[in-house]
N, C-alpha and C positions, 0 to 999 in steps of 0.2 A: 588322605592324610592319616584316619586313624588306624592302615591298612599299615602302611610305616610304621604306623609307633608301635602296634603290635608287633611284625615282627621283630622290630629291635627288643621289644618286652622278651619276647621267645626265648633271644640269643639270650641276654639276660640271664635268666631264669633257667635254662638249660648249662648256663656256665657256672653260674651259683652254685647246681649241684654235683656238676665236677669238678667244680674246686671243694666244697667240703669234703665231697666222696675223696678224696686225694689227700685234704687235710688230715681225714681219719685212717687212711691207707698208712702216710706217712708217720703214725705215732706207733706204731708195731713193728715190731722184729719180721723182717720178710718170712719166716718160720711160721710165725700167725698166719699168715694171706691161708694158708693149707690147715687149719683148726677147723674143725666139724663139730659140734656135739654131739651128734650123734651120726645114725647111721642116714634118717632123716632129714638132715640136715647139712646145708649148703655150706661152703666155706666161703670164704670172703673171697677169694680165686674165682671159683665157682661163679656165684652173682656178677664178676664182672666177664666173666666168659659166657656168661647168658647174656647180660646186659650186649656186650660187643655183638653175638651174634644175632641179637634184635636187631639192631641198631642197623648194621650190615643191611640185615634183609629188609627191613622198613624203606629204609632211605636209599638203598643203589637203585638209580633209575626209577626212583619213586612215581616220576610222573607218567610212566609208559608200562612199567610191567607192576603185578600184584607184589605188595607187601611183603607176603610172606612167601618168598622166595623158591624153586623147586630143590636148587639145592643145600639151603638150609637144615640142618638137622640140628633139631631144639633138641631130642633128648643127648646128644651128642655134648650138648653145651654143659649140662649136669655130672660129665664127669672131670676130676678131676685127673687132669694128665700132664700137665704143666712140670717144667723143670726148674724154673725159674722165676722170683720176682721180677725179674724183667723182660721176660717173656709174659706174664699179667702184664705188666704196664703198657707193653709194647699191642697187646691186644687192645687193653684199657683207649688207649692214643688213638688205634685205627678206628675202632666204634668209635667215640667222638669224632674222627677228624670226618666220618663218611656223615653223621649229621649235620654239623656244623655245614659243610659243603652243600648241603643239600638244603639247609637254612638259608645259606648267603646266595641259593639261586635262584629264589622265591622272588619274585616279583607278587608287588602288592594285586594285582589281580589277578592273579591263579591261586589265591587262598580259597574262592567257589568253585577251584577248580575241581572235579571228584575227581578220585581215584581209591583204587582196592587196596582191602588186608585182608587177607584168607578170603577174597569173591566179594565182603563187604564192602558195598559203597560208602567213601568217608569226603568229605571236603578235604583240601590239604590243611585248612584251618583247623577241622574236626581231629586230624591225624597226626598234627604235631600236640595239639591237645591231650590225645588218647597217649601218646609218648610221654608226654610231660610228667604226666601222672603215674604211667607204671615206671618210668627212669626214676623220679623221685622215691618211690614205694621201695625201690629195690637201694638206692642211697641212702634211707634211713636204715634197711639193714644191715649195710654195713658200718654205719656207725655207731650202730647198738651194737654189733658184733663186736667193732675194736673197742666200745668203751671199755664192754665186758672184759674183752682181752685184756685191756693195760689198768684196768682194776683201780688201783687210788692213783695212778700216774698221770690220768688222763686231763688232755686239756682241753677246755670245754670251745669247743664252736660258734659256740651263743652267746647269749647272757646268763652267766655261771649264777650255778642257784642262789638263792639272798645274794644277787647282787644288782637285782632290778633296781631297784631305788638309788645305785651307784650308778647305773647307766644312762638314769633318766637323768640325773642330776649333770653328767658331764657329756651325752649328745647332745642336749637341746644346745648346746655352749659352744657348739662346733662350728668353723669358718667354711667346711665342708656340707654346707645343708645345702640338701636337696640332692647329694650324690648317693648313686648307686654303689652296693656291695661290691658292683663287677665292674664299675669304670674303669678300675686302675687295670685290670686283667683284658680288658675289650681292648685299650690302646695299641 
């Protein structure tokens, strides 16, 4: 049972942060996706052509071959070559859809199951885990990326600053308790 609720937690939580990663993509001029500050420094294209190419090598045939893939090339994923916002997107899509896939084939007892990233031994539990975490790490940069980007336009994600005590005041009030962020997007 709570083998179940976890992975639905997973999908959850993995969908949370591609719908914000998405929310903050869609508030910039596709021109932004290709903004660097420096030389240094990743553009918003960038992290999701890394992010897809993790993604990719993680999860194809996760439970039989290693993680990190032979023909993966991470430094490859760093440059920017892209023609198109929708070409991002279109990569953005396939990273997602190859996890998600790989989430919805999980049966609750092969979460003990091990399996490799670069030769290390991970559980599949440990390994969506270790994902969860760098997926999100890299979502928060792009949403600190586009705030920056759209500068006083921006539309907050959250609970916009001083406005805690307005949120507090109008969720507890809600006919919706007890739902999650990502019900309506899971349906």
């Amino acid at each position: 049972m709570i083998n179940n609720q976890y992975i639905e937690s997973l999908k959850k939580q993995f969908l949370y942060y591609k719908t914000i990663g998405e929310k903050a993509i869609n508030q910039i001029p596709a021109d932004q996706l290709f903004t660097s500050a420096n030389e240094d420094s990743n553009s918003i294209a960038v992290i999701i052509k890394h992010l897809a190419g993790n993604m990719l090598s993680r999860w194809t045939d996760f439970l039989t071959t290693d993680g990190e893939k032979e023909w993966r090339n991470r430094d490859e994923e760093f440059k920017d070559n892209f023609a198109s916002k929708e070409q991002v997107m279109l990569l953005w899509e396939k990273g997602w859809n190859c996890l998600f896939e790989a989430l919805n084939s999980v049966e609750p007892a092969q979460l003990a199951t091990i399996i490799y990233i670069r030769n290390e031994e991970h559980t599949v539990l440990e390994a969506f885990n270790r994902q969860l975490a760098h997926y999100s790490y890299h979502i928060g940069q792009i949403i600190f990326y586009a705030k920056i980007l759209k500068k006083d336009h921006w539309n907050t994600l959250s609970i916009a600053k001083n406005k805690s005590s307005c949120y507090k005041g109008t969720s507890f009030l809600s006919d919706e308790q007890g739902k999650h962020s990502t019900d309506d997007e899971l349906k």
